[in-house]
C-alpha positions in Angstrom: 277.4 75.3 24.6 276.8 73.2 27.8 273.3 72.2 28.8 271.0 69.5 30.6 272.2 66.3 30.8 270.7 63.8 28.9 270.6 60.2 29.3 269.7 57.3 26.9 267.5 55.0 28.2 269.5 51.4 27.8 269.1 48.3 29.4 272.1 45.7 28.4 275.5 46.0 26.9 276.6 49.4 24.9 278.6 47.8 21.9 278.8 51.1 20.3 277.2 54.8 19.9 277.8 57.6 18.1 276.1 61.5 18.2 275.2 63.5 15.4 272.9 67.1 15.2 271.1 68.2 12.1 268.4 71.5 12.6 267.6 71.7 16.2 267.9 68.1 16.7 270.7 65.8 18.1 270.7 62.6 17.4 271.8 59.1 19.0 272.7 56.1 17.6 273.4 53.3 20.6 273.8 49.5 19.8 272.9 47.4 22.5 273.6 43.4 22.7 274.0 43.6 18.8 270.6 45.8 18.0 270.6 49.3 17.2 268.6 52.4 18.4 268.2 55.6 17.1 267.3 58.8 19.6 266.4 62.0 19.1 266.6 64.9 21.0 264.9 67.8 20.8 267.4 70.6 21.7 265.3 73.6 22.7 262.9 71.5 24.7 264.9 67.9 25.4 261.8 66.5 24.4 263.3 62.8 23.4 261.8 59.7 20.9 263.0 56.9 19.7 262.9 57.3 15.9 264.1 53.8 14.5 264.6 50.3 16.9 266.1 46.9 16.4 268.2 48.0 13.5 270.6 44.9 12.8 273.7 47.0 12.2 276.4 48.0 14.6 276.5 51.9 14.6 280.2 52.9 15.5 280.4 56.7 14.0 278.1 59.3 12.8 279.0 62.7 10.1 277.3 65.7 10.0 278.6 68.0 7.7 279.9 71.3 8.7 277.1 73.1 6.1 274.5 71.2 8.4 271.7 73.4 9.5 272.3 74.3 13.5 268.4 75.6 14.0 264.6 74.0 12.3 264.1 75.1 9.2 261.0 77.8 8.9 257.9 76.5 7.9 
């Protein structure tokens, strides 16, 4: 499924990133100049937030498991 581009707001060097989904929402990890970010993005709306900042870890690769849930759950 193709859709709207999106674009991580970044301002320095990329040392790594990664992409993961889990119910509804994608999710980006991006490491710039040694700090890590994590995004997520809202995939029926695009609506984006930054969920966790200045992480001190270098995010190279992200798992979602193949059982993950592909919509939100019901509440």
């Amino acid at each position: 499924m193709l859709g709207a581009r999106s674009s991580v707001p970044a301002d320095g060097f990329v040392d790594a990133w990664a992409v993961a989904h889990s119910g509804g929402m994608i999710y980006e990890f991006v490491t710039l100049d040694g700090n890590s970010t994590v995004h997520s993005i809202r995939r029926k709306t695009g609506e984006h937030a930054v969920v966790l900042e200045h992480l001190p870890y270098r995010i190279v690769g992200a798992g979602v498991s193949t059982c993950a849930p592909t919509v939100p759950p019901v509440k």
